[in-house]
C-alpha positions as CSV (number, residue, x, y, z in Angstrom):
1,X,0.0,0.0,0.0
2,X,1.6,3.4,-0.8
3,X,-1.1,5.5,0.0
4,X,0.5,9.0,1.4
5,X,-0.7,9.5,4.6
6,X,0.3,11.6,7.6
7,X,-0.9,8.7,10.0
8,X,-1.8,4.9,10.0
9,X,-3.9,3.1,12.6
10,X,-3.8,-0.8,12.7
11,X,-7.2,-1.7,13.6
12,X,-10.7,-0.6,13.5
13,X,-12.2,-2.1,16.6
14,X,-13.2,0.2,19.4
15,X,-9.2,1.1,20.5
16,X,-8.8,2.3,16.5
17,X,-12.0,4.4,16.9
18,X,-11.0,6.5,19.8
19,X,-7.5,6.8,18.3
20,X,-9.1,7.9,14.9
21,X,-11.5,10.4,16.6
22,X,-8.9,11.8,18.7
23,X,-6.7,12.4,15.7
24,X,-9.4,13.8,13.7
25,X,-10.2,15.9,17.1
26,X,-6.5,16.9,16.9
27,X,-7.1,18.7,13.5
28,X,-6.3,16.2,11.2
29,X,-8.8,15.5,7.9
30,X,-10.0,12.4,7.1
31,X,-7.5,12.2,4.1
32,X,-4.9,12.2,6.5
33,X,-5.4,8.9,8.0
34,X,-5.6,5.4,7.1
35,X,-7.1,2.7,9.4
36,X,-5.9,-0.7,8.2
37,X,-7.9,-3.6,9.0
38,X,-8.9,-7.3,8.2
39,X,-12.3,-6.3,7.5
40,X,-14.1,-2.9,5.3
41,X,-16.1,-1.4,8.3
42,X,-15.5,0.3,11.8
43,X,-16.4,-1.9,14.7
44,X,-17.2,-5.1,12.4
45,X,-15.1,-7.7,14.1
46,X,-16.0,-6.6,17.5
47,X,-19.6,-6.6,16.3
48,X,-19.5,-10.4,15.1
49,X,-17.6,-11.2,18.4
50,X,-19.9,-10.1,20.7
51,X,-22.6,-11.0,18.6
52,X,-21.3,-14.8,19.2
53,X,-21.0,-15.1,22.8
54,X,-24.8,-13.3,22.7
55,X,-23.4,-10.4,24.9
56,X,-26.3,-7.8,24.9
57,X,-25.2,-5.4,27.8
58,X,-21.8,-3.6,28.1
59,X,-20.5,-4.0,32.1
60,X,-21.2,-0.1,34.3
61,X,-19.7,1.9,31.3
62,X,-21.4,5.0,32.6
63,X,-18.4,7.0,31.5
64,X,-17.6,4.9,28.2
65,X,-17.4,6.6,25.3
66,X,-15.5,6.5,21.4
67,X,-15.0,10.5,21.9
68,X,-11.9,12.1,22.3
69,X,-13.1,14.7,25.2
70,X,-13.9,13.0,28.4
71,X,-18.0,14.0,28.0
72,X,-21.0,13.0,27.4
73,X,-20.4,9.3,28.6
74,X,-23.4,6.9,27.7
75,X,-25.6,7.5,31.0
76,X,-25.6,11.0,30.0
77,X,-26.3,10.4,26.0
78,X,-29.1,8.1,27.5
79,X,-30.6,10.3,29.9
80,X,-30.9,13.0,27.4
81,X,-32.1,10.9,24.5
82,X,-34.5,9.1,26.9
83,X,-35.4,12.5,29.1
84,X,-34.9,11.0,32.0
85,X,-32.6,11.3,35.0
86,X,-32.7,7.3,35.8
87,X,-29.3,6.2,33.7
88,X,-27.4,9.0,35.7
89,X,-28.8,7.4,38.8
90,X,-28.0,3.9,38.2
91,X,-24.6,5.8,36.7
92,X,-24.4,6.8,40.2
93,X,-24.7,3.0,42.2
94,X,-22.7,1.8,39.7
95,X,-26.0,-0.5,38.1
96,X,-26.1,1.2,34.6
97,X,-25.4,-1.1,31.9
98,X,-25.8,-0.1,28.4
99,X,-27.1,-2.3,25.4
100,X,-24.4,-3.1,23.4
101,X,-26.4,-2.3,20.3
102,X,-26.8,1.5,21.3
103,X,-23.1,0.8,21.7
104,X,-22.5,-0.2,18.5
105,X,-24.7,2.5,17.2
106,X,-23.0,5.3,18.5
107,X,-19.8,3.5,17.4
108,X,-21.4,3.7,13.8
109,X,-22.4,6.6,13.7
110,X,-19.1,8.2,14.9
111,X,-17.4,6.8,12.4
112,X,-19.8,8.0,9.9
113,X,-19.6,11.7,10.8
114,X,-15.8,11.6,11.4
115,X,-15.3,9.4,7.6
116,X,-13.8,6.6,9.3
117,X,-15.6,4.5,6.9
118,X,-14.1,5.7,3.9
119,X,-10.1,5.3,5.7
120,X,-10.6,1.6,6.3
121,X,-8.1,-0.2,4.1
122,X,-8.6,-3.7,3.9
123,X,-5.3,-5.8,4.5
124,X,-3.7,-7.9,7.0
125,X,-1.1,-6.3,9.0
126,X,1.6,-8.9,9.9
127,X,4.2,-6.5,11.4
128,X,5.1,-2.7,12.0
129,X,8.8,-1.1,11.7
130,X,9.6,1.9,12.8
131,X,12.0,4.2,10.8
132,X,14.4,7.0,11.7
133,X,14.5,9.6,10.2
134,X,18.0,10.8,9.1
């Protein structure tokens, strides 16, 4: 591959999402990164693992996020989108649990908005070298 980029990220699970939103958040346009990856779409593989152990509910990820500032976490997306105070209170006892599908949907649609989708280059990466510059 000798695309010209000014930054690579191996992966697109949700580790290559937050690093691709926080480099976008950084300043950088989508034509300035790459995300190389086994499969053509952000959060696929993670999808289709979870998917096969039927996990439905993420574990108290009140604070969890894929955005590159440390707010809204998803008790606070929920309790706006929902209008209602109860996912900061469970938030609050440590009970709130989010459905992995509005997980995966906020996922999505960060990608979307950010044009991760159109970075992912399909290819297997089998190792990384890092070289000096002179």
């Amino acid at each position: 591959m000798n695309d010209p980029h000014r930054a690579a990220i191996v992966g697109a699970g949700p580790g290559g999402l937050i690093a691709y939103a926080a480099l976008r958040y950084a300043g950088l346009d989508a034509g300035d990164l790459v995300v190389i990856d086994d499969r053509d779409a952000p959060l696929s593989a993670w999808a289709q693992h979870t998917s096969a152990i039927e996990q439905r509910f993420m574990r108290s990820e009140s604070e969890g996020h894929f955005f590159p500032t440390d707010l809204p976490g998803f008790a606070l997306m929920d309790a706006l989108h929902a209008r209602s105070p109860l996912p900061l209170l469970k938030s609050a006892v440590n009970r709130y649990t989010p459905s992995l599908e509005s997980v995966l949907q906020h996922g999505w649609g960060l990608a979307r908005h950010l044009g991760m989708d159109e970075s992912v280059r399909v290819a297997r990466v089998q190792r990384v070298v890092r070289e000096h510059a002179a």
